[in-house]
N, C-alpha and C positions, 0 to 999 in steps of 0.2 A: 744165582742169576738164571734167571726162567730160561729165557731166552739161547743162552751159551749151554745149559742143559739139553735143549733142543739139539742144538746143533753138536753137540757132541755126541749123545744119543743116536741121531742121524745117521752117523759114522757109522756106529756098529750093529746097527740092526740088523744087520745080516746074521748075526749070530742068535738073530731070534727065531723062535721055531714059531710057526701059524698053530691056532688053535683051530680046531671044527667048530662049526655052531653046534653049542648046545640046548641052545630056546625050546627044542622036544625033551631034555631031559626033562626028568624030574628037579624043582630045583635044590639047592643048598639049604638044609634046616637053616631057618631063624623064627624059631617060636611061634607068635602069634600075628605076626607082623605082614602088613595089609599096606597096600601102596596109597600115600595121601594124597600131598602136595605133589608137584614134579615143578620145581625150580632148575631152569637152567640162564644162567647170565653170559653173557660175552662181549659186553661194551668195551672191556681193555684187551681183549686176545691181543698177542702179539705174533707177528708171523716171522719167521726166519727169511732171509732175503731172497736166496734162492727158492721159492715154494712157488705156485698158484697162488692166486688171490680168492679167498672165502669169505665172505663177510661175515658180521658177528650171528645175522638172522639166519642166514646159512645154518652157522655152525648150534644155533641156540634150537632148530628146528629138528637137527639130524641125531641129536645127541636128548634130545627128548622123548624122540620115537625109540631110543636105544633103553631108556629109562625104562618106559611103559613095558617095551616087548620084556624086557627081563624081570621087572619088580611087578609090575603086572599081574604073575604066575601065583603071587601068593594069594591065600586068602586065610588069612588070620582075621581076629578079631579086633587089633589094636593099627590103630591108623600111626602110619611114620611118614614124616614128610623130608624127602629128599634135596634138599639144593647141592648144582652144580656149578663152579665157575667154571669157564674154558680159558686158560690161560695163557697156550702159545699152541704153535703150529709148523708143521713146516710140511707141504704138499707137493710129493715128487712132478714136478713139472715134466712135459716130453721135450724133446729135440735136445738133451743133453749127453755129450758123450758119456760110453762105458764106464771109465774109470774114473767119471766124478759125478757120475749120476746119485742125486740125494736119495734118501728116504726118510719114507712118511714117516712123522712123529707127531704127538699129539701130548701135552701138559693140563690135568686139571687137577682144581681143587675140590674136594668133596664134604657134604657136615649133612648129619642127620638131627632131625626133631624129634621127639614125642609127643604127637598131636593135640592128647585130653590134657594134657600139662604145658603144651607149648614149653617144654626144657630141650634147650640142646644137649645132643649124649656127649658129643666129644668136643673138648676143651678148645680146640684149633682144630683147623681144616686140612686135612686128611688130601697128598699131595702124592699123585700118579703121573709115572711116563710111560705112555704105551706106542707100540710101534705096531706099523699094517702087520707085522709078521713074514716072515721067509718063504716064499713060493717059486711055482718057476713065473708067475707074474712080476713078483719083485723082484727077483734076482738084479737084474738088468735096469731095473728103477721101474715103480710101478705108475711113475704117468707117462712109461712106453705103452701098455697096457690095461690101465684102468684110468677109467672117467675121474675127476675131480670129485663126483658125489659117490663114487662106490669108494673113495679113498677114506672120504669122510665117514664114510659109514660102518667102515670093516675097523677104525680106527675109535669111533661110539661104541660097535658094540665091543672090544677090546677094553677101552675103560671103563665102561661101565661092569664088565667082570668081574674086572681088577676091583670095583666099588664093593660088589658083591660078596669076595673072596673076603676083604677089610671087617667089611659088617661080620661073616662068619665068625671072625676072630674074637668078637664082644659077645657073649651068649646074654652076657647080663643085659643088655638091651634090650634082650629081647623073650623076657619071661614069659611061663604062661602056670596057669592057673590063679591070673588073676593078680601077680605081682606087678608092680610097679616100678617100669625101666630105671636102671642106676647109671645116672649121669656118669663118665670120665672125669677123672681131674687131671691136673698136670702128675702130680702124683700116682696117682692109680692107674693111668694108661700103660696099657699092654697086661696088666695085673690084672687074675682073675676077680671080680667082684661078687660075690651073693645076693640076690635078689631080695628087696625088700616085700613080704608076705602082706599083701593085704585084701579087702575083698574088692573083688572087680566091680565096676561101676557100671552100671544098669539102663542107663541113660542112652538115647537114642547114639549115632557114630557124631562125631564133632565135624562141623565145617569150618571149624577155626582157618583163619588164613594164615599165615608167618612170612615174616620178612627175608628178601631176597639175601642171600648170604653173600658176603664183602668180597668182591673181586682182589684180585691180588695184586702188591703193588707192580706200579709199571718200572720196567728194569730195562736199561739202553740194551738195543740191539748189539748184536756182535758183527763186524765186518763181513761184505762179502768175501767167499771162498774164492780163491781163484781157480778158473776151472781148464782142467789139463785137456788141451785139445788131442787127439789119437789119429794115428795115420790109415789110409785105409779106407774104403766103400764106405756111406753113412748108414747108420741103421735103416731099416725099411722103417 
């Protein structure tokens, strides 16, 4: 359940440590591999009860600028096209007391192309939960503290990381000298695969278009939390 992932998630983010930007690094080898498509969908997001309201254009806008800035970096020869779904959400809202102040959480689903083939690499779509991360912003909940759109943002470019780190893990995707990406199967996933040797193709870059990758089913909400009121001055 998307959704109950959220919210349990939620819970324990605190035990997540914040990353630094790393968009100056150098990035993560992956071959030859060149940003194509950037697919991002959000017509079914689902949002946790307790959150902010983001709509899907929102989240399909901020999560696509996270795409560019990170896959962007490369400049390989072989074009890969990206789709994202956004699957659920939950956006620490302000004026909530201490001890039941949510956190952000963010649910998507991820699948890559290979452009000049239009072959998807991985069999099903590759399912991330990421959290704003642990600061003294969130500590306390971080829509005491941050906008609705830095939530969105810090929480993009977190998953799309997480996408990054994923892809690292398939080198076979992403051959060079001219090999040819080896599809996942259900089988072969997570298992190293060899690159199939062939001569690279000469041919201007493809503008092939590919279709939007399937949203995920939609899965009932989980009740609201009941939220502990605390004695005492209100926060500022």
């Amino acid at each position: 359940m998307i959704l109950r992932r959220v919210a349990l998630f939620a819970g324990l983010s605190m035990l997540a440590a914040c990353a630094g930007n790393d968009l100056e690094e150098p990035p993560v080898p992956l071959g030859d591999f060149a940003l194509g498509l950037n697919i991002v969908v959000a017509d079914n997001v689902q949002k946790v009860p307790i959150s902010r309201e983001a709509s899907a254009e929102e989240w399909e806008a901020v999560m696509k600028e996270a795409v560019a800035a990170r896959f962007g970096r490369y400049e390989g020869s072989r074009l890969y096209n990206i789709g994202i779904s956004v699957d659920g959400y939950a956006l620490a809202p302000p004026g909530i007391p201490v001890v039941a102040a949510p956190k952000s959480v963010l649910v998507i689903t991820a699948n890559i192309w290979d452009d000049a083939t239009q072959t998807k690499l991985n069999p099903e779509g590759e399912q991330f939960t990421v959290f704003e991360g642990m600061s003294g912003d969130t500590v306390i909940g971080s829509g005491l503290t941050r906008t609705k759109k830095k939530q969105m943002e810090v929480l993009s470019y977190n998953a799309v990381k997480r996408v990054e780190a994923w892809l690292a893990q398939h080198p076979e995707w992403f051959p060079t000298g001219g090999a040819v990406p080896v599809p996942a199967t259900a089988e072969t996933t997570g298992a190293a695969v060899a690159p199939a040797a062939v001569t690279a193709p000469t041919a201007a870059t493809t503008t092939a278009t590919t279709a939007a990758p399937k949203p995920a089913k939609a899965v009932p909400l989980p009740p609201p939390q009941p939220i502990v009121p605390i004695p005492g001055p209100s926060l500022p």
